[in-house]
N, C-alpha and C positions, 0 to 999 in steps of 0.2 A: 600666530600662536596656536599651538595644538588643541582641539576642543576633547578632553575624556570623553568614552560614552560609557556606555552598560555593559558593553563587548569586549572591555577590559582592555579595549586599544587605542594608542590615539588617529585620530582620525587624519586618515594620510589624507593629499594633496594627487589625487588623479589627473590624468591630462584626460581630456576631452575624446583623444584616440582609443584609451587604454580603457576608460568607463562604457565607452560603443563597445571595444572589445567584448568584457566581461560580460555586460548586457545580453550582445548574440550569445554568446556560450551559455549562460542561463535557458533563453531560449531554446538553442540546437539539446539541451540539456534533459530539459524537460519536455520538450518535442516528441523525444523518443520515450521519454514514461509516459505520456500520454498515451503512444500506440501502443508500447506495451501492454497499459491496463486495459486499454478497448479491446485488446485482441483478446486479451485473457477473459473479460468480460464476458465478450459474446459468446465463448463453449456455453457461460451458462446462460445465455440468455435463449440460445437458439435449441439447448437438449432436447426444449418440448418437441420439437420439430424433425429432429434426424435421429433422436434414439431408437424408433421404430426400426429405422433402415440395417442399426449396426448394433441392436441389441435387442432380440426377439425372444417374446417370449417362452418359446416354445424351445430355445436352447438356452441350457441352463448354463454353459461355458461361456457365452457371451454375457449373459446376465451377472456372470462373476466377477469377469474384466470389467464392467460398467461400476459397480462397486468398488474392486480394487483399483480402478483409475482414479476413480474423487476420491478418496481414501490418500491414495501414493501422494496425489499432484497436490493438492491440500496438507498435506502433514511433514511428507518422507522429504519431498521435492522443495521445499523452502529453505531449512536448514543445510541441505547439500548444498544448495545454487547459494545460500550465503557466504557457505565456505568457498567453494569455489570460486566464484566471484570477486569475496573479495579478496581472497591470496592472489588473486590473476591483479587486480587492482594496483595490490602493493609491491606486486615483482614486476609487473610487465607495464601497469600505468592504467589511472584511470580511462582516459582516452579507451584503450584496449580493447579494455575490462568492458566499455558500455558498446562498442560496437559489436565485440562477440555477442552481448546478451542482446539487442536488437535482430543481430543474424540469427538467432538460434529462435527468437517468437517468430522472426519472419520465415522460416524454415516448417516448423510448427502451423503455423496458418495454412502457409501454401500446400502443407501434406494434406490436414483438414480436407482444405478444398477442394480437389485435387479425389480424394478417396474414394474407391468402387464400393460399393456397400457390402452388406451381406449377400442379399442375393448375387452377387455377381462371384466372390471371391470368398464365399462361407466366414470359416471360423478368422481367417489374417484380418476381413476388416475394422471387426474390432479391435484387434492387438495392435494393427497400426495405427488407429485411433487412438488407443491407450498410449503409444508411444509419440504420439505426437503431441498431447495431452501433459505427459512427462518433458517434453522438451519445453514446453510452454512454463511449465512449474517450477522446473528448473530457469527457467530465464526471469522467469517475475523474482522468483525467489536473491538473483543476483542482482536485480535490477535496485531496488531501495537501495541496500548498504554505498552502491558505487555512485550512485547520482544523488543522492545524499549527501555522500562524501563529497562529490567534486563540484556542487553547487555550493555546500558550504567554505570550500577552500576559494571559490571563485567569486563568489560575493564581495561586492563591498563594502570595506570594512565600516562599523558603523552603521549598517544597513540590509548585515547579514541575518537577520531574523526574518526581515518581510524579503529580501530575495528567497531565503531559501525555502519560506513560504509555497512558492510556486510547485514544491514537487508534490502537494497533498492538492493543491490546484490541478494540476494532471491529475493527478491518479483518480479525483472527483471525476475529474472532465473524462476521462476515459470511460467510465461507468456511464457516463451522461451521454456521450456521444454513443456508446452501444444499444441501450434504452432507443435512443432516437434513432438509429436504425433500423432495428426492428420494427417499431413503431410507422416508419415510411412505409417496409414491404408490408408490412401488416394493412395498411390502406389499398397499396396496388396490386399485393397478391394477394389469391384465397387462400384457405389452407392448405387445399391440394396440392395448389401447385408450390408452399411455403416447406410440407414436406419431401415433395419429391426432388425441388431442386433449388428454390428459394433459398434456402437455409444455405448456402453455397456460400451467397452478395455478400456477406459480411466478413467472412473469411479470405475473399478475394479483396475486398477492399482492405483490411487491415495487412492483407501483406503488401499489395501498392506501396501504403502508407508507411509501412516498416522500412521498405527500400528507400523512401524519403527522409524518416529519419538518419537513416544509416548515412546517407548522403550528408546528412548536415552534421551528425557527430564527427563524422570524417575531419572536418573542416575544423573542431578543437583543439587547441593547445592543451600539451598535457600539463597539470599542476605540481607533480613532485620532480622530483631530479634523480637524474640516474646515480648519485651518491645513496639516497635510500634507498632506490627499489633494487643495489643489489646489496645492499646491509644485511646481515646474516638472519638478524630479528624480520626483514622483511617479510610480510607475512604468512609470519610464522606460529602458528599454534600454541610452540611451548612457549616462545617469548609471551603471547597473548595472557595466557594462564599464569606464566610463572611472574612476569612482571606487571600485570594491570589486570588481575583477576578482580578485586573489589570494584574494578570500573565495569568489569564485563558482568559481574552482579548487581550494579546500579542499573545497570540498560536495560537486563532483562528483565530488573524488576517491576520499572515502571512500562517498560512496553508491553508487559504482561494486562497490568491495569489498563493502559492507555488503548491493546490493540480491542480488549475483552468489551469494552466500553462504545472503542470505536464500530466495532461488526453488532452490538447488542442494537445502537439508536441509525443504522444501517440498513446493513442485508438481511441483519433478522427481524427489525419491524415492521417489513411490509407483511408478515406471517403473523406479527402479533395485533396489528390491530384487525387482519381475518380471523382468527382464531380465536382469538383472546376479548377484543373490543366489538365484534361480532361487524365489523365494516363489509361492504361490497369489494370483491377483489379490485377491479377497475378503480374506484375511489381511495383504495387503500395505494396504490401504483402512484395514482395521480398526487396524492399529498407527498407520498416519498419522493417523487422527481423533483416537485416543485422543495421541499424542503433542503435534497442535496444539491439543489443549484443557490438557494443561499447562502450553504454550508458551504460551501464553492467560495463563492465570493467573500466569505469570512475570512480566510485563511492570510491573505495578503496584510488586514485591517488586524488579525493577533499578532501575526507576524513582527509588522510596524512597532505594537502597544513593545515587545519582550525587548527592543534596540532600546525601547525609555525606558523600562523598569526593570529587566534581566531577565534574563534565561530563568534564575532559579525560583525568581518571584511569581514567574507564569507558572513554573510546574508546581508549584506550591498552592496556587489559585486553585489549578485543573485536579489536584487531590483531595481538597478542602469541600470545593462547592460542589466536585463531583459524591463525595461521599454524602454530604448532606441533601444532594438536590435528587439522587437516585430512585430512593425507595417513594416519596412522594409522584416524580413524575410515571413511573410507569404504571402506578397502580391508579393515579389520575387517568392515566391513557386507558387502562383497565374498564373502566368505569363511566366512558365517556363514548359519544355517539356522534359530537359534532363536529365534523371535518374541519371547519374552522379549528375549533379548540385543541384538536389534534396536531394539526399544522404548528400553530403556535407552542406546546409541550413540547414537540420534537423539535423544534430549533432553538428552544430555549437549553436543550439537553445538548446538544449539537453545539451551539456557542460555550458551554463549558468543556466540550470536549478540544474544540479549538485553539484551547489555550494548550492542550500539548501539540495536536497534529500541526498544527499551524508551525511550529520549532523542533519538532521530532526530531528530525535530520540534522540539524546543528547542533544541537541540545545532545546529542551524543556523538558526532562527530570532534567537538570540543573536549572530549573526555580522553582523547586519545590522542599519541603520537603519530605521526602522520606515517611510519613506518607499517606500523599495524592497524592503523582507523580504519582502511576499508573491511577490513576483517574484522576488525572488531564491533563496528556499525551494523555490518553486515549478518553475523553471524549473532549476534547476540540480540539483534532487533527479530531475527526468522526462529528461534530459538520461542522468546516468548509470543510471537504472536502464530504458532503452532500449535503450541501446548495450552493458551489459554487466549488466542483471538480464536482461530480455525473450529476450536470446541465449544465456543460461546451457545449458535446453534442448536447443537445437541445438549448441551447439558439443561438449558433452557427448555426443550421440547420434551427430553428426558423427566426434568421435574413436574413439568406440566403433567403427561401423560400417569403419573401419580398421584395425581391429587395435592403435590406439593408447589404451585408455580410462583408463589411467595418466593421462598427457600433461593431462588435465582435472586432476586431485586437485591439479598441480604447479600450475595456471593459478588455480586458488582461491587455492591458499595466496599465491603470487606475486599475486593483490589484496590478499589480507591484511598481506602486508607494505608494499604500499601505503599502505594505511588507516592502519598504524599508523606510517609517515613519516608522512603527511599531518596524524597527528591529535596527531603531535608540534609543529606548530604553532596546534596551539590555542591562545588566548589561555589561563590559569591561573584569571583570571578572567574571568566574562561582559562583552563591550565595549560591546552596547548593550540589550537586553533590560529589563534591572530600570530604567534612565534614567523608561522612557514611562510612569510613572503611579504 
C-alpha cells in the first residue's frame, strides 16, 4: 500500500537500478554546480592578487572596465544567463542547458588563465578579462534555474527536499573549496610570486575540473520529453507572464528575501564583524569558513525535516524566525568581541536561513509546469537575487557610511516578512512537480 508524504505524492516503488540511476545524476548534477561556484568564486577570491597586473592605476580606462565588470557580472549577467538558460532548458532539454553552462565557466576560466596582462597587451587585457568575467556571470546566472530544476525532477519522490538539498551543498562547497585554495598557495607561495603568476593555479584548476564535470553531465538522462520541449508554451516568456505570472511573483518575492538574507550572514559578514564588531581580519575569515562549513552540512538535515513537514511549513518557519531573529542577532554580533559568541550567532542565523536555501530549488520548481519551470525557476530566482541579494553589500555599507547602519537590520527583517506573506501562498500541496513522471 501507498504510504502519502508531504510532497503531495504517493511514494513509488523504485527498483534498486533505477534509485543508483537517479542517485548518479544528483551527483553528476551537482558535481558541475559545485565547479561552477568555485570557478566563479575564485575571480573574487584571487582580485587581490591580479588586479595590479590588468587594472593600473595610472589608467583610468582600465580602472572603468574593473568597475563596470563587477557591476555587469553581478547584476546585468544573472537575469540574462536565467533567461537564457532556462529557455535553452525548456526547448532543447535540461541535459543541454547544464552542459552549455559548464562549457561556457569552463571557457571563462581557461581565458582567465590563459590572459597576457596589461603590460604585455595594454588596454585588450582588461576587456578580455571583463569578457570573460561576463561569460562566467552569464553561466552562474543559468546555472541555479537548470540544476535546480533537473535535481528537483530527478529526485526521489518522497525524498525530494533533502536530494535536492544537495544544490546549496555545492554551491557552499564551491565557495569553501575556493577559500581552500587559496589558502594552500598562500602557504607555499609569497606574495610576489602569488601576484605575478600564482593567481593563475586556481583558474587552471577550475577549468580541469569543469571538463570533468562536463564529462559526467554528459553521462545524464534528459528529464522531459520531446512532447514539451517542442510545445509552443515551451519556454516561452509570454506563456510564462500570461499564464503563471502570480507564480513568477511568489518566486521573486521570497528569493528576494531569502537571497538578501542569505549574502547579508555570508559574503557580507566577514566585512561586518571587521568593521562593525571591530574583529581581526584573519579571525573574522576563520569564524566564516568554519561557520559556512556547518552551514554546509545543514542543508541535507532541512532538506530531510520539509519531506516531514512540507515545503510550505519550512518557508513559513524561514520567514517567521527570520523576521524575529534578525534585528537581535546582528546588533548582538554588533556588540560582541568573542569569537566564540560570534561563531555561534552566525549559525544560529544561518540554521534559519536554511530552512529556505536548503528547498530553494524545489520549493519553486513545484510552482511550475515542466514546460516553463526552467525559465521560470530560473529567471525569476536571478531576478530577485540581483535586485535585492547582489545589493545586500552596498546598501548595508551605504547605510553604515551615514551614520545610519541600524536602518539595514530593519530592511532584512522587513524582507523577511515579506517572504513569509509570500510563502503564505503556497500551495499546502505541491501543484505540478510529482504529475511529470
Amino acid at each position: 500500500m501507498a504510504q502519502t508524504l508531504t510532497d503531495g505524492a504517493a511514494k513509488p516503488s523504485y527498483t534498486a537500478e533505477e534509485t543508483r540511476k537517479r542517485i548518479f545524476a544528483i551527483v553528476a548534477a551537482s558535481s558541475g554546480n559545485l565547479v561552477e561556484w568555485f570557478d566563479f568564486y575564485v575571480y573574487a577570491f584571487c582580485a587581490i592578487y591580479f588586479a595590479p597586473s590588468f587594472f593600473p592605476k595610472s589608467d583610468q580606462t582600465a580602472q572603468l572596465l574593473n568597475t563596470a565588470g563587477v557591476f555587469a557580472a553581478g547584476f546585468l549577467m544573472r537575469p540574462i544567463g536565467g533567461w537564457f538558460f532556462g529557455r535553452l532548458a525548456d526547448r532543447k532539454g535540461r541535459k543541454t542547458s547544464m552542459v552549455v553552462s559548464v562549457l561556457m565557466m569552463c571557457g571563462g576560466s581557461l581565458l582567465i588563465a590563459c590572459l597576457p596582462t596589461y603590460d604585455r597587451i595594454g588596454a585588450m587585457a582588461p576587456f578580455l578579462l571583463l569578457v570573460a568575467r561576463l561569460l562566467q556571470g552569464l553561466s552562474v546566472g543559468g546555472e541555479y534555474g537548470t540544476t535546480a530544476t533537473y535535481m528537483s525532477e530527478v529526485a526521489l519522490r518522497g525524498r525530494r527536499g533533502f536530494f535536492s538539498s544537495f544544490q546549496y551543498v555545492t554551491l557552499i562547497g564551491g565557495q569553501l573549496l575556493a577559500v581552500l585554495v587559496v589558502l594552500v598557495l598562500q602557504q607555499f607561495l609569497s606574495e610576489a610570486e602569488l601576484k605575478a603568476w600564482g593567481w593563475r593555479i586556481p583558474f587552471v584548476i577550475g577549468a580541469i575540473t569543469a571538463v570533468i564535470a562536463l564529462l559526467l553531465r554528459r553521462t545524464l538522462h534528459e528529464t522531459t520529453t520531446s512532447e514539451a520541449r517542442s510545445s509552443k508554451a515551451a519556454g516561452s516568456m509570454r506563456s510564462l507572464f500570461k499564464e503563471h505570472l502570480p507564480a513568477f511573483l511568489t518566486v521573486v518575492g521570497y528569493t528576494a528575501g531569502g537571497s538578501l538574507v542569505f549574502y547579508t550572514f555570508t559574503t557580507y559578514m566577514q566585512k561586518y564583524l571587521v568593521n562593525t564588531a571591530g574583529m581581526p581580519i584573519k579571525k573574522a575569515s576563520e569564524i566564516m569558513t568554519l561557520c559556512l562549513l556547518v552551514y554546509m552540512c545543514l542543508q541535507p538535515v532541512f532538506g530531510a525535516l520539509s519531506d516531514r513537514i512540507g515545503r510550505r511549513t519550512n518557508m513559513l518557519l524561514f520567514g517567521a524566525l527570520g523576521a524575529v531573529a534578525t534585528v537581535p542577532i546582528l546588533t548582538a554580533l554588533a556588540h560582541n568581541s568573542s569569537p566564540t559568541v560570534a561563531f555561534f550567532l552566525i549559525t544560529l542565523a544561518l540554521a534559519i536561513v536554511s530552512f529556505y536555501t536548503s528547498i530553494s530549488g524545489i520549493v519553486k520548481a513545484e510552482m511550475f509546469p515542466v514546460e516553463v519551470r526552467a525559465l521560470g525557476v530560473g529567471f525569476a530566482y536571478a531576478v530577485g537575487n540581483a535586485l535585492f541579494g547582489g545589493s545586500a553589500e552596498y546598501v548595508a555599507l551605504g547605510l553604515k557610511s551615514i551614520g545610519h547602519e541600524s536602518a539595514f537590520y530593519w530592511y532584512v527583517t522587513a524582507m523577511m516578512v515579506v517572504a513569509f506573506l509570500v510563502s503564505l501562498r503556497l500551495p499546502r500541496q505541491p501543484s505540478y512537480l510529482h504529475h511529470d513522471h
